[in-house]
C-alpha positions as CSV (number, residue, x, y, z in Angstrom):
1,X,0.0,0.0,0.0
2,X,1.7,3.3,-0.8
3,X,1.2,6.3,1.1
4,X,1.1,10.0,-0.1
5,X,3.7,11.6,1.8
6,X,5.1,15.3,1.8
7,X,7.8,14.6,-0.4
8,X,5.3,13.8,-2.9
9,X,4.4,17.0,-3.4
10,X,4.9,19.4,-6.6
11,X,4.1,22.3,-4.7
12,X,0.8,22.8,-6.3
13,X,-2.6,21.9,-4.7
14,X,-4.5,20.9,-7.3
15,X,-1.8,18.5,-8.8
16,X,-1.2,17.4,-5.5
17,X,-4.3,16.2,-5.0
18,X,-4.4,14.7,-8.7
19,X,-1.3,13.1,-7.8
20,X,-3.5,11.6,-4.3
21,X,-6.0,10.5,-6.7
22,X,-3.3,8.1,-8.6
23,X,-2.0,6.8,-5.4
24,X,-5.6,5.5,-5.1
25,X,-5.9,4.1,-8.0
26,X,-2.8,2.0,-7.6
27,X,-3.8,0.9,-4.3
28,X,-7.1,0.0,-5.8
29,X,-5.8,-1.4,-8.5
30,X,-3.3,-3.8,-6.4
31,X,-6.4,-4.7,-3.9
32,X,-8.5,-5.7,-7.1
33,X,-6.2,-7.5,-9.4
34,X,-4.4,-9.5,-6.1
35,X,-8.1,-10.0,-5.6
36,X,-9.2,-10.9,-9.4
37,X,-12.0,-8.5,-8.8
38,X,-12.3,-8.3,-12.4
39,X,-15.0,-5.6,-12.1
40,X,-13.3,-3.6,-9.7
41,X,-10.2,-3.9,-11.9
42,X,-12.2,-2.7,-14.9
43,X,-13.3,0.5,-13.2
44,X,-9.7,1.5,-12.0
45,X,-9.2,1.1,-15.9
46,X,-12.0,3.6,-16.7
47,X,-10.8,5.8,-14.3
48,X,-7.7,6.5,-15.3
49,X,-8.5,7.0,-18.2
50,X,-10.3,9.4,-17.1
51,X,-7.8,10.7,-14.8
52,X,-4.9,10.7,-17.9
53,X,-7.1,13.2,-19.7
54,X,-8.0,15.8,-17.3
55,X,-5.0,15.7,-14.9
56,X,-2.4,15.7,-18.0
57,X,-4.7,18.9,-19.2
58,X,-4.7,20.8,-16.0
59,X,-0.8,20.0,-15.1
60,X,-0.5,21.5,-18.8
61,X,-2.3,24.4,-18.0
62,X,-0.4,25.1,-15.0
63,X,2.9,24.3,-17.4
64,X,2.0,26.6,-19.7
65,X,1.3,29.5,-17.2
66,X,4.8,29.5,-15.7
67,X,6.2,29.2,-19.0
68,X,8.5,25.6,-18.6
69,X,10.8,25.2,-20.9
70,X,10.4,21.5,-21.3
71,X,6.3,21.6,-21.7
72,X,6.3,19.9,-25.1
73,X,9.0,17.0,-23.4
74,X,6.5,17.1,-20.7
75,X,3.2,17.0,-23.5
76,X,5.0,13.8,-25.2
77,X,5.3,11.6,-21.6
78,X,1.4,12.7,-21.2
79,X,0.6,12.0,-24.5
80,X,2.6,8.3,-24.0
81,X,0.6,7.6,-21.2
82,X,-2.6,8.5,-22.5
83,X,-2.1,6.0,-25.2
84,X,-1.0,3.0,-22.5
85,X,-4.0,3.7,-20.4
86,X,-6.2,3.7,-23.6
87,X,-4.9,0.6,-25.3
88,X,-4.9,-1.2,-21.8
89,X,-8.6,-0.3,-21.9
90,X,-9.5,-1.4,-25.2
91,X,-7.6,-4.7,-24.1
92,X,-9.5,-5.4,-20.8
93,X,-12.7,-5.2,-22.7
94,X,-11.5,-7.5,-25.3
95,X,-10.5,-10.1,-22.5
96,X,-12.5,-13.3,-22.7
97,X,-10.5,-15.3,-20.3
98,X,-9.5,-14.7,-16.6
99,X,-5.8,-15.5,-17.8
100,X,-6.7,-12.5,-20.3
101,X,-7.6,-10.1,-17.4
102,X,-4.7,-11.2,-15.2
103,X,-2.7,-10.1,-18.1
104,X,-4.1,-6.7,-17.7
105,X,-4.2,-6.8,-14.2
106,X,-0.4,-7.6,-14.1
107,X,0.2,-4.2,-17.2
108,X,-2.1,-2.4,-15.3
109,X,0.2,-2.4,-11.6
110,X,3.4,-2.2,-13.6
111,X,2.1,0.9,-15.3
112,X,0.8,2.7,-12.4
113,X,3.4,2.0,-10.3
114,X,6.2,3.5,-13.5
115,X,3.6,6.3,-13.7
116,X,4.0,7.5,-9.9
117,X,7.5,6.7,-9.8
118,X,9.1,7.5,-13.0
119,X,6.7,10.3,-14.1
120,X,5.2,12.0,-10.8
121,X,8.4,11.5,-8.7
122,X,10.9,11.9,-10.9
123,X,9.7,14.1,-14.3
124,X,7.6,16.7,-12.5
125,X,9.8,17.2,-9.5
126,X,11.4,18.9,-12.5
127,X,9.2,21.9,-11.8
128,X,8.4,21.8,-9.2
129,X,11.2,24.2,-8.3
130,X,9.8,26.9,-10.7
131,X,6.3,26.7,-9.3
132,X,5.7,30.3,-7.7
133,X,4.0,30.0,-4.1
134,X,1.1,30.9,-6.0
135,X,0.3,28.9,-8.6
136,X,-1.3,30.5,-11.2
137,X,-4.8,29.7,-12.3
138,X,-4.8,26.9,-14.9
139,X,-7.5,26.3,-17.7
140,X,-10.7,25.1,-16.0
141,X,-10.9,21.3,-16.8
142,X,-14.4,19.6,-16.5
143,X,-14.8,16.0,-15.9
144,X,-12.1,15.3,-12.7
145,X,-14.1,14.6,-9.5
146,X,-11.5,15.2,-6.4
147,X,-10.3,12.4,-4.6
148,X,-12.0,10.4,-2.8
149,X,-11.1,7.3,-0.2
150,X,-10.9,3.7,-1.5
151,X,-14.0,2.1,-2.1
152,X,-15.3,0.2,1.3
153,X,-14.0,-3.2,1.8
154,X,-15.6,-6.1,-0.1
155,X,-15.5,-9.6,-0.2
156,X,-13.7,-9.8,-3.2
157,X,-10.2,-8.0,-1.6
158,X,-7.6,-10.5,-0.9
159,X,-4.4,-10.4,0.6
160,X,-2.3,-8.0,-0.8
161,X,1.1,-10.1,0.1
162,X,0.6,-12.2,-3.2
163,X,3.3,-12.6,-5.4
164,X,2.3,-10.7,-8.8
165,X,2.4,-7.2,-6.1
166,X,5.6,-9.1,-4.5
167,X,6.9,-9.2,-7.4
168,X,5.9,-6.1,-8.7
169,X,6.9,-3.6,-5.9
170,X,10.6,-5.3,-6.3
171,X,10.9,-3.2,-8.8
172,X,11.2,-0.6,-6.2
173,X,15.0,-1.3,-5.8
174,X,17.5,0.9,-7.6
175,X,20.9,0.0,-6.3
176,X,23.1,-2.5,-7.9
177,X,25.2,-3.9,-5.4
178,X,27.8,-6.7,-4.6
179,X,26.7,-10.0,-4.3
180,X,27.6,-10.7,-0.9
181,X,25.1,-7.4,0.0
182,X,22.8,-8.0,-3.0
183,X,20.0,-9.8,-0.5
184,X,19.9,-6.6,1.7
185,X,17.6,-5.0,-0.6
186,X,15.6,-8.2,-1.0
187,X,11.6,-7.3,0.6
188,X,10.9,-9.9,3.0
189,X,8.7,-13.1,2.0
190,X,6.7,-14.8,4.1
191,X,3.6,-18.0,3.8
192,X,0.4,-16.1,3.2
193,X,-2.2,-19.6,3.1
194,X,-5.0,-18.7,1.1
195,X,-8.8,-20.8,1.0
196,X,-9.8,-22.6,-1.9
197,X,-12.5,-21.5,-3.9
198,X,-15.9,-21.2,-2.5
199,X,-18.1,-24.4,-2.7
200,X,-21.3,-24.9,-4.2
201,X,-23.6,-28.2,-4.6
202,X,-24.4,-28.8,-1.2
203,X,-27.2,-31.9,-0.9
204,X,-28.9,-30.0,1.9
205,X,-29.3,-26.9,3.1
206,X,-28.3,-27.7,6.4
207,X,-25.0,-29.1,4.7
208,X,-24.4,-25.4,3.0
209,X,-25.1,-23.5,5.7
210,X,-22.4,-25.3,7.9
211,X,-20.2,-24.8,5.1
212,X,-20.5,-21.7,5.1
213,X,-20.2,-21.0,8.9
214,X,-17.0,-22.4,8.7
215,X,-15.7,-20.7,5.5
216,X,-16.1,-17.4,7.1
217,X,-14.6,-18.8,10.4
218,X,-12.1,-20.3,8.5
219,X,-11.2,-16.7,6.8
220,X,-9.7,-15.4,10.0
221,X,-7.7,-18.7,10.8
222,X,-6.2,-18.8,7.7
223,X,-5.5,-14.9,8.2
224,X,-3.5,-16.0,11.5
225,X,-1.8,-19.0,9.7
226,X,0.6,-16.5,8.0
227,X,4.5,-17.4,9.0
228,X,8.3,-17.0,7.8
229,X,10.2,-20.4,7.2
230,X,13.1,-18.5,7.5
231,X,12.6,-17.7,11.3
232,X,14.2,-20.3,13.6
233,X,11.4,-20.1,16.7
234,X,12.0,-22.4,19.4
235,X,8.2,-21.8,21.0
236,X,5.1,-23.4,19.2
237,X,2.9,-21.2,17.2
238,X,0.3,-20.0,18.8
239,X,-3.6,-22.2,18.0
240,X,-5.1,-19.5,15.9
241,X,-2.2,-19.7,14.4
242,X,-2.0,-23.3,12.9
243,X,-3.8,-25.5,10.1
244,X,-4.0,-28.7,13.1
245,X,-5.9,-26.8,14.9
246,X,-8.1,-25.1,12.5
247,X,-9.2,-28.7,11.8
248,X,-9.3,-29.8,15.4
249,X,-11.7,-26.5,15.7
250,X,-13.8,-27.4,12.5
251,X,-14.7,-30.9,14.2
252,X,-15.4,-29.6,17.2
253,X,-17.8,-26.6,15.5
254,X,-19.4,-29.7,14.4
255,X,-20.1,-31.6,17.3
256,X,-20.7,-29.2,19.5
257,X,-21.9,-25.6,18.3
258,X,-24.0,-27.0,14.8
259,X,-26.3,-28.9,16.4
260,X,-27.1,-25.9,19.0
261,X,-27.8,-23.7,15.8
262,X,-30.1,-26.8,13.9
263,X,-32.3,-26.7,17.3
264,X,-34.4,-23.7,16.8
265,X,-37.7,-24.4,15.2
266,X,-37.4,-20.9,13.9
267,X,-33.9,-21.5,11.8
268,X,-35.6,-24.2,10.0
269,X,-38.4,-22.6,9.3
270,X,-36.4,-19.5,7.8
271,X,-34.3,-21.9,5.8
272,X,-37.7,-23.3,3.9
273,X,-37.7,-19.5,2.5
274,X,-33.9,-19.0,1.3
275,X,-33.5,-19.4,-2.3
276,X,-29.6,-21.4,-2.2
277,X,-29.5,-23.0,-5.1
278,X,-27.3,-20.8,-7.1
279,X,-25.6,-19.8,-4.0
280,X,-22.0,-20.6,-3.0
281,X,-20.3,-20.4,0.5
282,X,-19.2,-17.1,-0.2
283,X,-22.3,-15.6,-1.5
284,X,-24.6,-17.1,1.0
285,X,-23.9,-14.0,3.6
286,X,-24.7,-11.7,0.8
287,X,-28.3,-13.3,0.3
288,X,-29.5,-14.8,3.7
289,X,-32.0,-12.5,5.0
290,X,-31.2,-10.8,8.2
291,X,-34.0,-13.1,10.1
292,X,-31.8,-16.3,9.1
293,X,-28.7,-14.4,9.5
294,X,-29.6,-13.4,12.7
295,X,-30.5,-16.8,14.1
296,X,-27.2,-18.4,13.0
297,X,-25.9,-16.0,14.9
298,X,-28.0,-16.7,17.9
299,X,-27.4,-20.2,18.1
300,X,-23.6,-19.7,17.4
301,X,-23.7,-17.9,20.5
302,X,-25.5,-20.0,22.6
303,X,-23.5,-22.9,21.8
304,X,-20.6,-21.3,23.1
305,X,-22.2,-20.0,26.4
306,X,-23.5,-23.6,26.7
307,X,-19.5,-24.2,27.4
308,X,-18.4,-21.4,29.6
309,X,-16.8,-22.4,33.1
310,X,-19.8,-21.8,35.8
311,X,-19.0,-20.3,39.4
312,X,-20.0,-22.4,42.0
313,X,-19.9,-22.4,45.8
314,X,-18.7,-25.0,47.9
315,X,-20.4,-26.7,50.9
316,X,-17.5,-25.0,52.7
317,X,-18.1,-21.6,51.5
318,X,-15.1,-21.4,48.9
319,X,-16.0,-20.7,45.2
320,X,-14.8,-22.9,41.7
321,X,-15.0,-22.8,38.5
322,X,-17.2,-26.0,37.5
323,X,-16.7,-27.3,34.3
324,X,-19.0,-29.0,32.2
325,X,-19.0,-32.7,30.5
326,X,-19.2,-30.9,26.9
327,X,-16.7,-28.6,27.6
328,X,-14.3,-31.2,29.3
329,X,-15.1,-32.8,25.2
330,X,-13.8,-29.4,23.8
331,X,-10.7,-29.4,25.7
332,X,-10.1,-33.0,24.4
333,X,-10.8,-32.0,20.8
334,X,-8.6,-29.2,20.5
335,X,-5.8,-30.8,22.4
336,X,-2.2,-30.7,19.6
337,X,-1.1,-33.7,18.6
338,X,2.7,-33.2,20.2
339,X,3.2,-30.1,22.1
340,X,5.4,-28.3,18.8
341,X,2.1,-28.3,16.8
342,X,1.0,-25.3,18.8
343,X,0.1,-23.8,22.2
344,X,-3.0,-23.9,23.6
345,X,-4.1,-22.8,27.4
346,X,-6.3,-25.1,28.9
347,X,-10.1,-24.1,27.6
348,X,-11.1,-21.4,30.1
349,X,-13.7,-18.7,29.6
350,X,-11.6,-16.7,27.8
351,X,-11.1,-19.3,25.0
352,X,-14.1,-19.8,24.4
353,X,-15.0,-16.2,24.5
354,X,-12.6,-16.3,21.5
355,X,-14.0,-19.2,19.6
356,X,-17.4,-17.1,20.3
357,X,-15.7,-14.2,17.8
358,X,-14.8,-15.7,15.3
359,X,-18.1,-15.8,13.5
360,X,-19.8,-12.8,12.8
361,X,-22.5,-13.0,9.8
362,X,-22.6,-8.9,8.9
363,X,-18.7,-8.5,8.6
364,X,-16.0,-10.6,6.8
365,X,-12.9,-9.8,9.3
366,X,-10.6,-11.0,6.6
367,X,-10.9,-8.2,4.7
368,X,-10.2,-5.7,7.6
369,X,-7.5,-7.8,9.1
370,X,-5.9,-8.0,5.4
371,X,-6.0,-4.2,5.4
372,X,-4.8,-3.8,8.6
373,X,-1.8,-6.4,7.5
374,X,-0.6,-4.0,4.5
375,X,-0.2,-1.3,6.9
376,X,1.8,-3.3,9.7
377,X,3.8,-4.8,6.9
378,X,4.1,-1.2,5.1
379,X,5.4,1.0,8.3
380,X,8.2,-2.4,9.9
381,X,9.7,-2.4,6.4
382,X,9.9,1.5,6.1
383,X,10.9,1.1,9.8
384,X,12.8,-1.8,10.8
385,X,13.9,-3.0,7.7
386,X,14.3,-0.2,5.0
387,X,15.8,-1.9,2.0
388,X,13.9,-0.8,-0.3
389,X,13.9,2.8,-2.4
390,X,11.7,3.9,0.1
391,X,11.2,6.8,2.6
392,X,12.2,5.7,6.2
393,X,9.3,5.8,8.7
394,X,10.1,7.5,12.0
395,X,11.0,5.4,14.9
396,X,8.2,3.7,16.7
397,X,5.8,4.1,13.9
398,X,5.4,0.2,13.9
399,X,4.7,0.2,17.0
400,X,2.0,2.6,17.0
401,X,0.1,1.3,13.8
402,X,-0.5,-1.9,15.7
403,X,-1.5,-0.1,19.2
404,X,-4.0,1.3,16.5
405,X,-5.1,-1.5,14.8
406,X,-6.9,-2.5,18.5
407,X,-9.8,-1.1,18.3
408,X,-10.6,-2.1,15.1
409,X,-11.2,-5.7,15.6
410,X,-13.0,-7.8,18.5
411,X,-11.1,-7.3,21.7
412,X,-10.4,-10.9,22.0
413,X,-7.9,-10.5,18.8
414,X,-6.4,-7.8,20.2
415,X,-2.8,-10.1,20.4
416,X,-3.0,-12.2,17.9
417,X,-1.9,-9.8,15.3
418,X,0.7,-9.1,17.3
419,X,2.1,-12.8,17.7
420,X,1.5,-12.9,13.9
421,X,4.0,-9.6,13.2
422,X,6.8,-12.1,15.9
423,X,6.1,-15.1,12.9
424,X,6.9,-12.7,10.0
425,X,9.2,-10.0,10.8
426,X,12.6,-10.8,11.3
427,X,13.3,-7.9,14.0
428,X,9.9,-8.5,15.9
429,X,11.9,-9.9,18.5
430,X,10.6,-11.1,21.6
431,X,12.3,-8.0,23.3
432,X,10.2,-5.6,21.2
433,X,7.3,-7.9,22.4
434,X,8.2,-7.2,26.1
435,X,9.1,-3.6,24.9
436,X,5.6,-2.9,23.0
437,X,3.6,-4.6,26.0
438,X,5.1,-1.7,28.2
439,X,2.6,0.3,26.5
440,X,-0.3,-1.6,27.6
441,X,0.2,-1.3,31.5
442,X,3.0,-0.5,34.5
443,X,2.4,-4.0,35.1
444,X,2.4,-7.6,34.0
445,X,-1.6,-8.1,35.4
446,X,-2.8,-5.2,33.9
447,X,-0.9,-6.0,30.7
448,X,-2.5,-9.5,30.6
449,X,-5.8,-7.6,30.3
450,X,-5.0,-6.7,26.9
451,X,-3.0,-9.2,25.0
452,X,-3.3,-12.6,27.1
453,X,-1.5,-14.3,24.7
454,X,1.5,-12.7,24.1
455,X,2.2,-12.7,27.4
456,X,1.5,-16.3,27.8
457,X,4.3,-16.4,25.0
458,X,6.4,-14.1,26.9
459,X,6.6,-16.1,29.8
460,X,7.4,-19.6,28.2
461,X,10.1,-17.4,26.1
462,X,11.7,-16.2,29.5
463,X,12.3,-20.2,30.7
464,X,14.6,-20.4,27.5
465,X,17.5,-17.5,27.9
466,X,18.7,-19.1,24.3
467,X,16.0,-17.5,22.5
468,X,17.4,-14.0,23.5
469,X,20.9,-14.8,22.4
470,X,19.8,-15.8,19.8
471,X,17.8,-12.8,18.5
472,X,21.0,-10.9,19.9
473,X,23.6,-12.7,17.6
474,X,21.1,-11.8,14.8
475,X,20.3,-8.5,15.4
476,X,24.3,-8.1,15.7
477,X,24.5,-9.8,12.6
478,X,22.3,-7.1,10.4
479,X,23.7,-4.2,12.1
480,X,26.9,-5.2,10.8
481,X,25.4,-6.1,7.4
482,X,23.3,-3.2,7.0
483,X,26.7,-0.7,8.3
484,X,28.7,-2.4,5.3
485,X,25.6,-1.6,2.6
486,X,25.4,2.1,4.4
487,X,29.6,2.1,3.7
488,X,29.5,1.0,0.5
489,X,26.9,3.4,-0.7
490,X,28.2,6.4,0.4
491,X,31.6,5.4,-1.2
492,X,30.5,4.3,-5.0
493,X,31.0,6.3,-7.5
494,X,28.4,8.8,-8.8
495,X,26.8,7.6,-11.8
């Protein structure tokens, strides 16, 4: 995801905020083709094409008021890339095939991204030097809305770690170096799982339904499955975050929390009235009415009260926590096959308060938690890892896009991201884990309020002192290396 940033700037506010505009459409763009939202993609097409003609006339305008020298140099890049975003459209429409459209999809990023790097950064920082503080009034140009914010999350936007924007933000890299510091300017990879298609042909209702309960569960497992090979951890992942227990978790959805939902008299009667036919596990959340919706949700719930830990009092006075048969069941079912498959507190009221979240029939919490992603991912590479052409972010800017990713998802997530940044990110050491908890409390209690889990990972990672050297002899290690690249770019040559 690219941000506008000050440096951005030609000094003019109206071709500033053009320039905004095109940063949205690339975003867009990326969102929709790593997506294949093929319509989404088509309209980013339009768009700039839309965008080419009236931006290109009113930068000309302004060009033409202050008299540049090179305006008819300048006229010829418009006029190239007038022609690109033309032919690309007349291409798009001609595509028959979703190989076709990925095609365009993949022409479509590499142009955009050459547009705001090549053109915007690099040809009209040209003038920007001759732009009076006052820029004068350009040719009124009808047609060009201003900016606006991307379009509101859909369904159809997918994680925007996929290799065609991988590969194409690579491209990012200007420096030719040695080989022995040529890997420096590498951008980290990392496992992103993704779900197979959505299902359709279900024999039952009751079948599709559960399937797609599960799929929409499933979303925000998969999310949390997300991991570097590269990274030598010594703990286990933590559950949310692995494939065993995801299917541990499905079977015991399915013995425990299905039938609760299949018991109301009302559900059933709803389901007589839901056309699902031509629905698939995806779709059907677009299409249940909110009646049916509503009682999925209502039995989903109550399955997972059904489980919670009851306070009882003793004979003697004292009070415990009584646990039920069915629950007793749960902990059985979600128990890892060998203690490295991943950690798992015994299930306590605060599991299941978690297991309760992760369905939620009015919002698809991938699709947040992917956006949320780009941005964590954005602000530790300009950050911790800048090794990229890229402007460095200021220190502790990490660190405060995940305190403010909190409040955007149920509380009960509130550490899981935060475990997931530790899998992927080389420097997210377990010191900046006992670093960032700092912010969350003076103390360990009242930092246990808010991310449970990373300080249940904290703990186990204090009985094993070797994890700490370790991270120490590493981050040693790219100090060093990234001192040498620092050297050895300030002493080449000029080109």
């Amino acid at each position: 995801m690219i941000l506008w940033r000050d440096a951005m700037s030609v000094g003019s506010p109206a071709l500033d905020a053009d320039n905004k505009k095109l940063i949205e459409l690339l975003n867009s763009a990326e969102e929709s083709v790593s997506g294949e939202s093929w319509a989404t993609v088509g309209a980013v097409i339009a768009d700039l094409q839309v965008y080419a003609r009236d931006h290109f006339a009113r930068e000309e305008a302004v060009l033409a008021a202050i008299k540049y020298g090179d305006l008819e140099a300048h006229k010829a890049l418009h006029a190239s890339l007038s022609t690109k975003a033309r032919l690309l459209g007349e291409k798009f429409a001609a595509s028959a095939t979703d190989d076709a459209r990925r095609t365009c999809g993949a022409v479509l990023t590499k142009v955009l991204n050459e547009w705001l790097i090549h053109h915007v950064l690099k040809h009209d920082m040209k003038f920007k030097p001759l732009l009076p503080k006052k820029v004068p009034s350009a040719v009124p140009v009808s047609g060009l809305s201003p900016p606006t914010g991307l379009p509101p999350p859909t369904q159809a936007e997918q994680d925007a770690e996929r290799r065609a924007r991988q590969e194409a933000r690579n491209k990012d890299v200007e420096y030719q170096l040695p080989p022995n510091l040529a890997h420096l300017l590498d951008r980290i990879e990392y496992v992103t799982p993704e779900l197979p298609p959505p299902a359709t042909g279900f024999e039952s209702f009751d079948k599709f339904c559960e399937a797609a309960i599960w799929r929409r569960v499933n979303k925000v497992l998969v999310f949390f499955q997300r991991h570097n090979p590269s990274l030598a951890l010594e703990l286990p992942p933590f559950f949310l975050a692995s494939p065993e227990f995801a299917e541990r978790f499905r079977d015991a959805v399915g013995k425990l929390i299905i039938p609760i939902i299949w018991e109301s008299r009302q559900i059933r009667m709803l389901a007589t009235s839901f056309n699902w036919a031509d629905e698939d596990t995806d779709s059907f959340w677009d299409h249940v009415t909110k009646p049916l919706e509503q009682c999925i949700l209502a039995g989903w719930a109550q399955g997972w009260d059904d489980l919670k830990l009851v306070e009882v009092k003793r004979s003697d006075g004292t009070r415990v926590m009584q646990v039920k048969d069915n629950t007793k069941a749960l902990r059985e079912m979600l128990l890892p096959s060998t203690p490295a498959a991943y950690d798992i507190p015994k299930v306590g009221n605060r599991e299941i308060a978690t297991f309760k979240s992760l369905l939620d029939p009015a919002n698809d919490w991938s699709v947040y938690l992917n956006r949320a992603w780009r941005i964590c991912h954005d602000l530790y590479e300009q950050e911790k890892d800048p090794r990229v052409f890229q402007q460095k972010a200021r220190e502790g800017a990490f660190r405060d896009g995940l305190l403010n990713t909190f409040d955007s998802f149920p509380p009960e997530w509130t550490d899981f991201l935060v475990l997931a940044c530790h899998r992927v990110f080389p420097r997210i050491t377990t010191s900046f884990l006992e670093s960032f908890a700092r912010n969350l409390g003076r103390t360990e209690a009242q930092r246990e309020e808010y991310i449970p889990y990373t300080i249940r990972y904290l703990r186990q990672a204090r009985e094993h002192p070797d994890i700490t050297l370790r991270e120490c002899g590493e981050e040693a290690e790219w100090q060093a290396k990234m001192k040498e690249l620092s050297d050895y770019l300030a002493d080449r040559p000029s080109k």
